[in-house]
Rosetta silent file (secondary structure, phi, psi, omega in degrees, C-alpha in Angstrom):
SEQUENCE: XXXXXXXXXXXXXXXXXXXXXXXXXXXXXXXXXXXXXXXXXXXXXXXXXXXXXXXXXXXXXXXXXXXXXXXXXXXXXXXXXXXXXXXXXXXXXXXXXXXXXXXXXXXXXXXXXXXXXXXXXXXXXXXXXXXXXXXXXXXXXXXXXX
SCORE:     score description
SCORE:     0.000 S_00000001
   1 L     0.000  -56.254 -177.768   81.215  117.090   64.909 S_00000001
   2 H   -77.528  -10.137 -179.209   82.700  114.481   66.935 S_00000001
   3 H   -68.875  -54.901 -172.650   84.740  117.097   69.045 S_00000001
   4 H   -61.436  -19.129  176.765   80.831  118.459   69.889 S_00000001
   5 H   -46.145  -94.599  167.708   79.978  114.382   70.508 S_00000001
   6 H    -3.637  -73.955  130.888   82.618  114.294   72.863 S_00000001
   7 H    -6.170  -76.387 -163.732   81.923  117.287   74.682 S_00000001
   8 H   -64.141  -27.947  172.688   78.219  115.778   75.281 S_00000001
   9 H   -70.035  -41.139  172.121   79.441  112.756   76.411 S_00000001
  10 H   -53.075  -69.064 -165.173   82.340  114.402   79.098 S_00000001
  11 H   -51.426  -39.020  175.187   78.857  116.417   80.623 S_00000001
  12 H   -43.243  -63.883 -158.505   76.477  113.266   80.244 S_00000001
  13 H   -80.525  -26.264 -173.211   79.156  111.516   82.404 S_00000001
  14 H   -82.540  -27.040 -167.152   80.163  114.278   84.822 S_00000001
  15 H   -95.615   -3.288  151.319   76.640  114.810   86.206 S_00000001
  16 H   -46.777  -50.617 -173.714   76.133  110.945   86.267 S_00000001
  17 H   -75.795  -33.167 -174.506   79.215  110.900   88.706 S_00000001
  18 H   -73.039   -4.681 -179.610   77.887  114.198   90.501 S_00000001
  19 H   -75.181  -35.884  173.944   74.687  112.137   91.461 S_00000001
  20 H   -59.870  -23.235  161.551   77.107  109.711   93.101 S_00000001
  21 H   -60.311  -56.950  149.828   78.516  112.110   95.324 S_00000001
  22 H   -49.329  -18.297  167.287   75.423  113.071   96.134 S_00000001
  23 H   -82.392  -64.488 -167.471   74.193  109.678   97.372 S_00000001
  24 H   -54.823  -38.282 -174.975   77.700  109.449   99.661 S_00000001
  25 L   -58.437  -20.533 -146.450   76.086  113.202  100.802 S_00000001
  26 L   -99.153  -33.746  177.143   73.069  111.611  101.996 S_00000001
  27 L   -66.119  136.210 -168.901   74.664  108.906  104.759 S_00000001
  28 L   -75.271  165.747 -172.853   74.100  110.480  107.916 S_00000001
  29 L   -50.350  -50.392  163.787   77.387  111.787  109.699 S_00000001
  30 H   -46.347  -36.188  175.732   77.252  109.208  112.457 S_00000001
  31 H   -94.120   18.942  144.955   77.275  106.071  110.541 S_00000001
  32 H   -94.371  -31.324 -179.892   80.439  107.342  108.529 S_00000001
  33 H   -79.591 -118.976  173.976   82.262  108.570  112.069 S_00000001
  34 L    25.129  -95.961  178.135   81.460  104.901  112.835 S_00000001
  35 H   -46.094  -34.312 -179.505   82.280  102.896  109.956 S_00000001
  36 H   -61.575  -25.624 -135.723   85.626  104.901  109.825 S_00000001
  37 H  -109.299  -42.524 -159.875   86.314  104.253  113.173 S_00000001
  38 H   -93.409  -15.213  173.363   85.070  100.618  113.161 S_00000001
  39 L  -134.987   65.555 -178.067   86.689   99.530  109.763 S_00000001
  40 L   -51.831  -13.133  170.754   89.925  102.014  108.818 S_00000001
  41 L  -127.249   61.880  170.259   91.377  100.172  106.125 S_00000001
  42 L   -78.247  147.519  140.008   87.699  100.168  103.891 S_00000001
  43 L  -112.534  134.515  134.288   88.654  100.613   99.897 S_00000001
  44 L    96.345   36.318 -172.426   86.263  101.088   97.422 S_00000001
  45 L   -73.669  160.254 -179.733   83.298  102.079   99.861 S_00000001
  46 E  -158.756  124.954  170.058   79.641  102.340   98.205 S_00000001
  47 E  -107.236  162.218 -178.334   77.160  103.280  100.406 S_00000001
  48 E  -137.787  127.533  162.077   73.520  101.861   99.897 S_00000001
  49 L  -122.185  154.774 -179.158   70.409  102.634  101.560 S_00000001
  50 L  -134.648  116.172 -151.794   67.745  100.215  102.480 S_00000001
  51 L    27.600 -136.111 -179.636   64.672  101.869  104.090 S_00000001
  52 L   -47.625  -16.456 -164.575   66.121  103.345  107.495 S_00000001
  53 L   -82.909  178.352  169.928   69.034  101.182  107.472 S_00000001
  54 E  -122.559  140.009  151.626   72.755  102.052  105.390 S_00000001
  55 E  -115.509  155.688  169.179   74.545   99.532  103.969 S_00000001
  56 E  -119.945  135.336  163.492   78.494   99.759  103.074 S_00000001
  57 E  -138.768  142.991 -167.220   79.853   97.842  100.929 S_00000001
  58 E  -175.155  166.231  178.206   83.647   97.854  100.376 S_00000001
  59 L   -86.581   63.392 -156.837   86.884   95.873  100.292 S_00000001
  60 H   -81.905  119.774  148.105   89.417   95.213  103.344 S_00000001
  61 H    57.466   46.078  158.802   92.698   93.824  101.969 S_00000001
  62 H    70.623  -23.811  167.773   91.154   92.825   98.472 S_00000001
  63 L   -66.599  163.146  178.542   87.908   90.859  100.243 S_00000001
  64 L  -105.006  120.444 -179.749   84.727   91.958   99.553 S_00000001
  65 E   -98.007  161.774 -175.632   82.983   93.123  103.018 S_00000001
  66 E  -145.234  141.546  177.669   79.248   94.356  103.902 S_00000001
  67 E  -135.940  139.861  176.021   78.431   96.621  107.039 S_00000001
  68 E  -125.980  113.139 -149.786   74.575   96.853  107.920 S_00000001
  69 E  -131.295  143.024  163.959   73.947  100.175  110.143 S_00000001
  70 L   -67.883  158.235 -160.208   71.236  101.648  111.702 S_00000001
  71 L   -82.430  -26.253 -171.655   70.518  105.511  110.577 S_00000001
  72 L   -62.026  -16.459  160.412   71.279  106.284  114.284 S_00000001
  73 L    98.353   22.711  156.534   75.027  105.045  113.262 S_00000001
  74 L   -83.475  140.966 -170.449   74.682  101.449  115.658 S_00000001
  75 E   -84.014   84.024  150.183   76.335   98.810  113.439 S_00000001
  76 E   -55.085  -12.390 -171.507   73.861   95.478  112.977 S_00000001
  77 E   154.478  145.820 -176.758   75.721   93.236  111.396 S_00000001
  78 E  -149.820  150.708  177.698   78.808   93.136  108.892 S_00000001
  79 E  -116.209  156.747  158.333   79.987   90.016  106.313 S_00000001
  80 E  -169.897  156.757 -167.812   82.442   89.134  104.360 S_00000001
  81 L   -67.593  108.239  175.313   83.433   86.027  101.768 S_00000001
  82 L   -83.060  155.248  175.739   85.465   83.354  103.418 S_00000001
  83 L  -107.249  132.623  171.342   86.983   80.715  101.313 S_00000001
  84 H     5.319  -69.403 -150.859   85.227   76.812  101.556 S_00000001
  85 H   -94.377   12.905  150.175   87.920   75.543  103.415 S_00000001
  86 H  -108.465   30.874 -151.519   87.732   77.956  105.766 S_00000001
  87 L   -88.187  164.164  140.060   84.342   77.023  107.214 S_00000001
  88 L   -39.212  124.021 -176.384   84.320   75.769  110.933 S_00000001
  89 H   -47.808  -55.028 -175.493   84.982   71.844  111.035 S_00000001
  90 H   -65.740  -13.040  179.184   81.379   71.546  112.157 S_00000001
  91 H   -89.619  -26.873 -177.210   79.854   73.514  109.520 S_00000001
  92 H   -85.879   -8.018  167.184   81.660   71.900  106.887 S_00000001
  93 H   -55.971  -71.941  179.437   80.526   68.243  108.736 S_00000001
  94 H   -34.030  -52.223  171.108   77.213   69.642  108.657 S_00000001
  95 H   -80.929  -11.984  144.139   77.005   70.109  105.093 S_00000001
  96 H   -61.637  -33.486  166.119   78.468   67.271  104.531 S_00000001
  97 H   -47.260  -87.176 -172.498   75.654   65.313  106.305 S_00000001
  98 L   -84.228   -1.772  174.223   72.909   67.101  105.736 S_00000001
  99 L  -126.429   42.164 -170.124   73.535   68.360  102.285 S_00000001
 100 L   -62.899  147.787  171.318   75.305   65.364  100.327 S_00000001
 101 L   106.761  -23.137 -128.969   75.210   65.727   96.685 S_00000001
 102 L  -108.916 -179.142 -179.300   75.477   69.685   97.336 S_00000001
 103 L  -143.671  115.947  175.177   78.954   71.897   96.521 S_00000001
 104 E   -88.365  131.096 -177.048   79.686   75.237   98.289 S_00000001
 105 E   -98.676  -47.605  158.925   79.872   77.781   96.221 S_00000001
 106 E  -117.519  161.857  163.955   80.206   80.935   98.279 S_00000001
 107 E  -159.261 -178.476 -134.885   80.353   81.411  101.857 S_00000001
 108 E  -163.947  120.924  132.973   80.100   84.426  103.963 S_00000001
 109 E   -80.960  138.245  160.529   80.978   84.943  107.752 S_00000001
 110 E  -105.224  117.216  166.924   78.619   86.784  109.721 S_00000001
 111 E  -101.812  114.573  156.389   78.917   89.070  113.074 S_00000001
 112 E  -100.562   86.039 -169.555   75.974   90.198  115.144 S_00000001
 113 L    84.670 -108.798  169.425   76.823   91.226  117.830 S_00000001
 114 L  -131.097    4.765  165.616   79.086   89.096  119.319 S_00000001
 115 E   -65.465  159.267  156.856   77.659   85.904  117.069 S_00000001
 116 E  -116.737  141.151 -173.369   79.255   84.494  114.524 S_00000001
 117 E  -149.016  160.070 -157.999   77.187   82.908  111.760 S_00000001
 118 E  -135.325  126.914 -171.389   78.190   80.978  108.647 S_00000001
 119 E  -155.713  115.044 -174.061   75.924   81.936  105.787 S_00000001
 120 E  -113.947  109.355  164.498   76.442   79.637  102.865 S_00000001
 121 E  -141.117  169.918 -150.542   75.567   78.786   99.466 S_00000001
 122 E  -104.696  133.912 -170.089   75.221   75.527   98.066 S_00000001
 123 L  -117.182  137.229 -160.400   74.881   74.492   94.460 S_00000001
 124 L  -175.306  164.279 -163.452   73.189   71.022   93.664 S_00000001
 125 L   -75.312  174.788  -90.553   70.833   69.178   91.346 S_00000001
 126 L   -75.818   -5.074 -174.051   68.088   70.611   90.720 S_00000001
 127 L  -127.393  179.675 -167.987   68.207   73.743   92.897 S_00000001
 128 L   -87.106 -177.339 -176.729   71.104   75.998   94.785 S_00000001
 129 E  -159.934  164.803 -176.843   70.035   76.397   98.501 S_00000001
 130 E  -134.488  125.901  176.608   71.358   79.444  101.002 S_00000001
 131 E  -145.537  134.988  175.689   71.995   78.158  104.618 S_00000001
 132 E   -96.558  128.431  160.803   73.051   80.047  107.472 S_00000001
 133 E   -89.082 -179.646 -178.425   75.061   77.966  110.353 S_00000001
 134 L  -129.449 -166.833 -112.799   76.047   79.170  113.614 S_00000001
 135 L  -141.550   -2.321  179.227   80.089   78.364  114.571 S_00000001
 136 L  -101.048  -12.966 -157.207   78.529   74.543  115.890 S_00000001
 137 L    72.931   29.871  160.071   77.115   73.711  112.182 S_00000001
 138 L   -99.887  147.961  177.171   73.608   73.937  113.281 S_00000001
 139 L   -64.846  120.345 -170.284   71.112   75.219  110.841 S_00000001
 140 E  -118.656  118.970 -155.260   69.548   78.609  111.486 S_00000001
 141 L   -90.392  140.637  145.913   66.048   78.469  110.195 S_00000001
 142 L    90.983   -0.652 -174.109   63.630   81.653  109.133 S_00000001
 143 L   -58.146  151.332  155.157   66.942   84.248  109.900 S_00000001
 144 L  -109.568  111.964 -179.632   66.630   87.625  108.577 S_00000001
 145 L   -75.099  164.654  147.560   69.684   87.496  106.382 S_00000001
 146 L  -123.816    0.000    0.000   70.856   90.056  103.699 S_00000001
């Protein structure tokens, strides 16, 4: 009896994993030539799609990174987790300023293009807050972030 368990359980799990292949089947060929080409030491890629768009998400050198691609395989933006004290002196001024009381809890560089954006968030009394900066520490209101 448990040998036949077992057995149901290997197959349960194998066609769970073959749907995952199938999702990796699904990113079109361009945006993989791409991503390959534009990040070569990716680990641990997981692709995601969000309507037309791909997302990657994967690991260079143990960080955790984000790529945001067009289906057409042009690259929109890509992220990764910075640590606090590696914010831009004006963005960490800025939050000192304008966010006293507040703690950073994550942070996140962003490239668009050939911006750089600081996308931060802050944990405080009573609520957390998410604020993207640009490389001066000014506050960039209404962005569409992911």
């Amino acid at each position: 009896m448990n040998s036949l368990l077992l057995m149901l359980v290997l197959c349960i799990s194998g066609s769970a994993f073959a749907q995952d292949v199938r999702v990796q089947q699904s990113i079109p060929p361009v945006v993989e030539k791409n991503f390959k080409k534009k990040f070569p030491a990716a680990k641990d890629v997981e692709w995601h799609r969000q309507g037309d768009r791909v997302l990657a998400d994967f690991d260079v050198n143990r960080v955790d990174h984000k790529a945001l691609y067009e289906a057409n395989g042009k690259l929109l933006a890509w992220k990764y987790d910075v640590r606090s004290g590696a914010l831009p002196a004006p963005v960490t001024r800025a939050i000192r300023t304008q966010y006293k009381g507040f703690k950073v809890d994550d942070a996140e560089m962003i490239t668009r293009g050939k911006e750089i954006f600081y996308q931060v968030e802050l944990d405080g009394k009573p609520d957390d807050l998410k604020v993207v900066f640009d490389k001066e520490g000014k506050v960039i209101e209404n962005a569409d972030w992911w």
